[in-house]
C-alpha positions as CSV (number, residue, x, y, z in Angstrom):
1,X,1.3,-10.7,-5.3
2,X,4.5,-8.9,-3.9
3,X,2.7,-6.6,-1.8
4,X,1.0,-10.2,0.0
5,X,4.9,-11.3,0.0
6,X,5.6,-8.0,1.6
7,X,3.2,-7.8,4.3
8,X,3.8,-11.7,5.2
9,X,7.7,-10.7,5.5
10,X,6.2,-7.6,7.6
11,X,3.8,-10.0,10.3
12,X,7.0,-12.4,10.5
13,X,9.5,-9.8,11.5
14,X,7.9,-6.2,12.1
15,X,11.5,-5.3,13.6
16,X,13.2,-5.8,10.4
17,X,10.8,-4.7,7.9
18,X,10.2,-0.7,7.9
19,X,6.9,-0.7,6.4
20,X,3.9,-2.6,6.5
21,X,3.6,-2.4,3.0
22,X,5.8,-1.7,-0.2
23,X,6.2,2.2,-1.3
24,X,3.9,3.1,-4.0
25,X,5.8,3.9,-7.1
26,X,5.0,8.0,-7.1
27,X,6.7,7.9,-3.8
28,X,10.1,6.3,-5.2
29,X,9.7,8.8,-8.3
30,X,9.9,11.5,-5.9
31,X,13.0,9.6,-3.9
32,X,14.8,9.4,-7.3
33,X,14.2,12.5,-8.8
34,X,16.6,14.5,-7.9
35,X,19.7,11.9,-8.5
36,X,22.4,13.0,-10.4
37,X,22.4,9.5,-12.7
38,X,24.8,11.3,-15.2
39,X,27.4,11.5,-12.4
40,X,26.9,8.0,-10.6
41,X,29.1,5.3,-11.4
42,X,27.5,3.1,-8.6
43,X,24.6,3.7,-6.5
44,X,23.7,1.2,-3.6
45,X,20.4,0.8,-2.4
46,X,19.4,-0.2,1.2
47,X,16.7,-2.5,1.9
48,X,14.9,-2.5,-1.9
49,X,12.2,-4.9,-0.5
50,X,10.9,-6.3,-3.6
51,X,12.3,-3.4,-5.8
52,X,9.7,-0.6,-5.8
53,X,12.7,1.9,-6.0
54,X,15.1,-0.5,-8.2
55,X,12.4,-0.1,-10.9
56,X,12.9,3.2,-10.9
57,X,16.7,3.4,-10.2
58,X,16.8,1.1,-13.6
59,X,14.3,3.2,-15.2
60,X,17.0,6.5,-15.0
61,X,20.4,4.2,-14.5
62,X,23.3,4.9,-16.9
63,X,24.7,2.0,-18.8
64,X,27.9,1.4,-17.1
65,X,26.8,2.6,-13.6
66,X,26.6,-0.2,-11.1
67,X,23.9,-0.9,-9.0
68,X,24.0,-2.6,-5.6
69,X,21.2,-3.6,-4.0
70,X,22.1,-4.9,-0.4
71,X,19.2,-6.8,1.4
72,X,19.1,-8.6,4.7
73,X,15.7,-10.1,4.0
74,X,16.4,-13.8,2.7
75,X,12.4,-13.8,1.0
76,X,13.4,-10.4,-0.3
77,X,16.0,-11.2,-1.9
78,X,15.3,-14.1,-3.2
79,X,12.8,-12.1,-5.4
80,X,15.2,-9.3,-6.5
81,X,17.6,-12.0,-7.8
82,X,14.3,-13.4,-9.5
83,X,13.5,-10.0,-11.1
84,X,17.1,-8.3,-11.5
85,X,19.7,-10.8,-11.2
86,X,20.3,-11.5,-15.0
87,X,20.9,-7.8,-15.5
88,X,24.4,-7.0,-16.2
89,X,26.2,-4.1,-13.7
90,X,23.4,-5.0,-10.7
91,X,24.5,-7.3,-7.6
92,X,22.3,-8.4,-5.6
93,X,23.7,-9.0,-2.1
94,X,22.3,-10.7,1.1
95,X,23.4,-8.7,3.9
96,X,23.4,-6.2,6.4
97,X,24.1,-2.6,5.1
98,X,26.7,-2.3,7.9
99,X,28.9,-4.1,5.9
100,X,28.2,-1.9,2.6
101,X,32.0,-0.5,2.5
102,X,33.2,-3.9,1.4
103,X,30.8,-4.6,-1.2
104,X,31.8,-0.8,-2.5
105,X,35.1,-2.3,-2.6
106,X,34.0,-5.4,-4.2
107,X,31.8,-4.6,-6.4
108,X,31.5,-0.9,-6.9
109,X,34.1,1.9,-7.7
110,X,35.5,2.5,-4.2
């Protein structure tokens, strides 16, 4: 159902969306694969979508790293808050990523 979500998001605003449909999940292993998650204290994520990469951020996170997802899709976020937002260490933000230096400072270790 969240690739119907996606692709609704994607024919309602092609400009703001970069894909027509969500990653596939051996694309975000790949993506992931070579972060050092024993050395993060916060990673931000831009644009999650509905969370193809979050799942597997979460999958290799450290407890005590923060995550920050920063969205500027209302639907989109929405469902991330849905699916993540009773997770402790994760903020789900409804933004730009221009802005990301002062949600670092907010939220983050910066």
């Amino acid at each position: 159902m969240e690739w119907l979500s996606f692709l609704k998001q994607y024919i309602q605003g092609p400009r703001w969306i970069g894909a027509i449909a969500p990653s596939s999940k051996y694309l975000a292993a790949k993506m992931v694969k070579d972060i050092a998650f024993d050395r993060a204290s916060c990673i931000v994520e831009y644009g999650p979508g509905t969370g193809m990469f979050t799942e597997k951020l979460l999958a290799n996170i450290q407890q005590g790293t923060i995550l920050i997802l920063i969205e500027n899709n209302a639907r989109f976020c929405h469902l991330l808050r849905k699916k993540y937002g009773h997770l402790p260490n994760i903020h789900i933000i409804h933004d730009s990523a221009v802005h990301v230096d002062q949600h670092i400072r907010q939220y983050g270790t910066g």
